[in-house]
N, C-alpha and C positions, 0 to 999 in steps of 0.2 A: 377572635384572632388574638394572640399574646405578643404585645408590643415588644416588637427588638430594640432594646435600650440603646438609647444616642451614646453612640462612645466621644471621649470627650475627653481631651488632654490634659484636664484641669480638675481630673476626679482626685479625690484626697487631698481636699484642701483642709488646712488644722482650725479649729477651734481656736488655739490659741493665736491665729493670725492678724485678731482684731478687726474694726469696724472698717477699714477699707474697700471699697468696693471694684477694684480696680481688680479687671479676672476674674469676679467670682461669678460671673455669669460669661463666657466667652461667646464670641462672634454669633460660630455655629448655632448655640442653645439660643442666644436673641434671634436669628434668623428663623430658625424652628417654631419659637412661639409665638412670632406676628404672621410666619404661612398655615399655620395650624391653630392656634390657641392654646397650643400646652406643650411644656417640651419636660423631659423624662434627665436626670442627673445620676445615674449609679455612682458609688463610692465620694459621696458629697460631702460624709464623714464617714472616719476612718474607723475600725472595727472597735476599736482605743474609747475613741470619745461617743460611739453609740453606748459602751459599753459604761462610762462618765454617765449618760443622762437616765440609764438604767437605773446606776443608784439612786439618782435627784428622786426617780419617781416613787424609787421601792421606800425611802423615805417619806415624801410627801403621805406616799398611802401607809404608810406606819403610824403618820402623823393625823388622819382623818381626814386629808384635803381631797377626796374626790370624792366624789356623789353622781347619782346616775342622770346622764345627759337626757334634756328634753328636747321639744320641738316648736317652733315661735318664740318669740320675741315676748320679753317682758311680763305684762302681765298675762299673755294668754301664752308662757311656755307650759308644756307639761310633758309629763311622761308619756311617750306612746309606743309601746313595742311590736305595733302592727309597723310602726315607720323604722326606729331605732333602737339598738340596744348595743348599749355603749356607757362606757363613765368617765369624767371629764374631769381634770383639773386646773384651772385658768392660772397662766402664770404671766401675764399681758393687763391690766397694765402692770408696767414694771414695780417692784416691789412688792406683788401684791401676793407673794408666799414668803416674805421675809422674815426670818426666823423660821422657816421649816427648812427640809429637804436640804440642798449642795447647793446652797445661794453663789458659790465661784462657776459651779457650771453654766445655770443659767445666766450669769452676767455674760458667759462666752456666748452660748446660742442668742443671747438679745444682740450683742454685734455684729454676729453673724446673720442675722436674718436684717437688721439694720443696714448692713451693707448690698445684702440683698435689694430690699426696698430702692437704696440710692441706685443702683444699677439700672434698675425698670425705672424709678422718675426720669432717669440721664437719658434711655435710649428707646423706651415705648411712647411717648407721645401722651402719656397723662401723669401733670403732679403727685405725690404722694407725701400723704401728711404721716410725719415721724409719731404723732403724740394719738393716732389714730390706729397705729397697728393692733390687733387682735393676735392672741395665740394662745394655748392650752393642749395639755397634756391629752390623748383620750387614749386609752384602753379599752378592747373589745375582748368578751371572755368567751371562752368556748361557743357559739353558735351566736354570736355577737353577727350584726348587718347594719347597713343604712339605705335606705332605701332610695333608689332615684331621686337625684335634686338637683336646684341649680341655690347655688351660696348668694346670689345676690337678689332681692327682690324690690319692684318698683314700689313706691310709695311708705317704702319704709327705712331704717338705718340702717338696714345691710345693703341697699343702694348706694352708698358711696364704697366700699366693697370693689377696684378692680384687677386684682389676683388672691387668688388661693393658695397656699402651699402645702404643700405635704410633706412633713418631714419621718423616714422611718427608720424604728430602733428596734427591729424586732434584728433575736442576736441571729438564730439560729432555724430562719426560716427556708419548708423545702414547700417543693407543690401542694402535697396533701395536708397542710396545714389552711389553703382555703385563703378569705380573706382578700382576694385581689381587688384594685382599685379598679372598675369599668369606667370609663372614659368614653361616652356616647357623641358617635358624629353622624347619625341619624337625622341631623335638620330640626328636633325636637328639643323642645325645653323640659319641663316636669313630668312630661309623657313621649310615650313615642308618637309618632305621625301613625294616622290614622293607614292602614295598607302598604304602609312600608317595610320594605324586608330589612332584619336586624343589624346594624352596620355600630361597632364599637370596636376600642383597644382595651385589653385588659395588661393591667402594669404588676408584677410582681412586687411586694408589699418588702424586699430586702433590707436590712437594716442600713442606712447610712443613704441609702434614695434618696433625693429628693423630687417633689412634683410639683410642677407650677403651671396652673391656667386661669382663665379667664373667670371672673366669678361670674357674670352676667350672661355667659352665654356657651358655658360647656357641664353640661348634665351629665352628672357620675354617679356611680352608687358604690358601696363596700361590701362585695357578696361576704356569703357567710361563711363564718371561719371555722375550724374544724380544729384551731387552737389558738390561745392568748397571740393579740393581737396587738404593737403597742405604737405611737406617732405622735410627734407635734404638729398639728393643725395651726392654719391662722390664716388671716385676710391682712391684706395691702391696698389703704384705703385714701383716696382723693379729700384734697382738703375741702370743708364749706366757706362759703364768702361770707364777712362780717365776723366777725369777735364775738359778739356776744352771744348771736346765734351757733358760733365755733363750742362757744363758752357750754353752753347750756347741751349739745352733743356729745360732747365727751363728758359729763355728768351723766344723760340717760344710758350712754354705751356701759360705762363704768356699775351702774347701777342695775341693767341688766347683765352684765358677769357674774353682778349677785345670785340671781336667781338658777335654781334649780332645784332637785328633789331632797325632802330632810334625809331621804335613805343613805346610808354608806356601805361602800364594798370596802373589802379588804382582798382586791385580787390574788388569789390562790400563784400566783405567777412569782409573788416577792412573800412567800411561807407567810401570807394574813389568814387570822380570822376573819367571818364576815362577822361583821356590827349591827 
């Protein structure tokens, strides 16, 4: 079934509106996402400013800043194209592409998504640590996917992990280009339930979208795309108790942003060679 987008009086909000979080989630979309887990934003940004973070990225990848995305954490990520295939470029923690790409754009989407965050601490019922957000660029190239998952997992650092977001900048997307975001309410985590008949939303991947749900407990996947696919990703993450144990978290977080594959693309999307 293709999700009919939440219409919302508060679509095209600007970039340039700063970290305020007053509005940028309205009533409706809060009510939506605590009866469901996920609520759907068309026109979040404007044709203007998708088109702004177009450049950041055709830059960064001019620049060699993305590499192709793996899977796990740390020292056991790796490339797996049985699971994903996708390339990634981390621009969370802040500063951490400075000096490449449109460093004024991203100053705007970190407010933006900032304001985000204070919204859901104000009116979801769990804290959220500002110095723990996650986000990065990914590009999916022609027959690009990801396969069923859920973004938080127990006994590891993507357990404090709880919202997802979707952010997307594809300029000139129609159906036949593929790529939709599945959104599983099948009662299933990683898998579907055993004998259960298929029950999901599929979300059109439009530029300027945004998606928001729960990391722990709504299983999606990125079918496969049938052309250049492009998004900001990121998690909205609960504080830990103690300082030094805070301390020492955001070092391993940090430290795996590092990791991923030595390869580099130069997606075909912004005239690159590949490297």
């Amino acid at each position: 079934m293709l999700l009919a987008l939440l219409p919302l009086a508060a679509a095209g909000i600007a970039l340039s509106g700063g970290g305020s979080s007053r509005g940028i989630l309205p009533q409706q979309a809060l009510s939506e996402l605590q009866r469901t887990g996920y609520v759907v934003l068309p026109n979040f940004l404007s044709a203007e400013e998708v088109e702004d973070c177009v450049g950041d990225v055709a830059q960064l990848c001019a620049s060699g800043r993305f590499s192709s995305a793996g899977v796990g954490e740390a020292a056991l990520n790796r490339v797996d194209e049985g699971v994903r295939r996708c390339e990634q470029c981390f621009i969370f923690p802040k500063g951490r592409q400075r000096g490449a790409g449109v460093g004024e754009v991203r100053e705007q989407l970190f407010s933006k998504i900032d304001a985000l965050r204070s919204a859901l601490h104000e009116n979801c019922g769990k804290p959220l640590d500002a110095l723990l957000t996650e986000g990065l660029y990914v590009y999916y190239p022609h027959g690009g996917y990801y396969k069923r998952h859920l973004d938080a997992a127990t006994g590891t650092t993507s357990a404090l992990r709880v919202w997802s977001y979707l952010l997307y900048l594809n300029q000139a997307w129609s159906e036949e280009d593929g790529g939709w975001l599945r959104i599983f309410n099948d009662g299933g985590a990683e898998s579907a339930p055993e004998g259960g008949p298929p029950s999901y939303v599929d979300v059109e991947p439009r530029g300027g979208t945004l998606v928001v749900f729960r990391s722990d407990s709504v299983p999606h996947e990125v079918l496969e795309t049938r052309a250049e696919r492009l998004a900001l990703v990121g998690w909205l993450c609960q504080p830990l108790e103690g300082s030094s144990t805070r301390r020492s978290l955001i070092a391993g977080l940090s430290a795996a942003l590092a990791v991923g594959s030595a390869i580099k693309f130069g997606p075909s999307l912004f005239g690159g060679q590949a490297k």
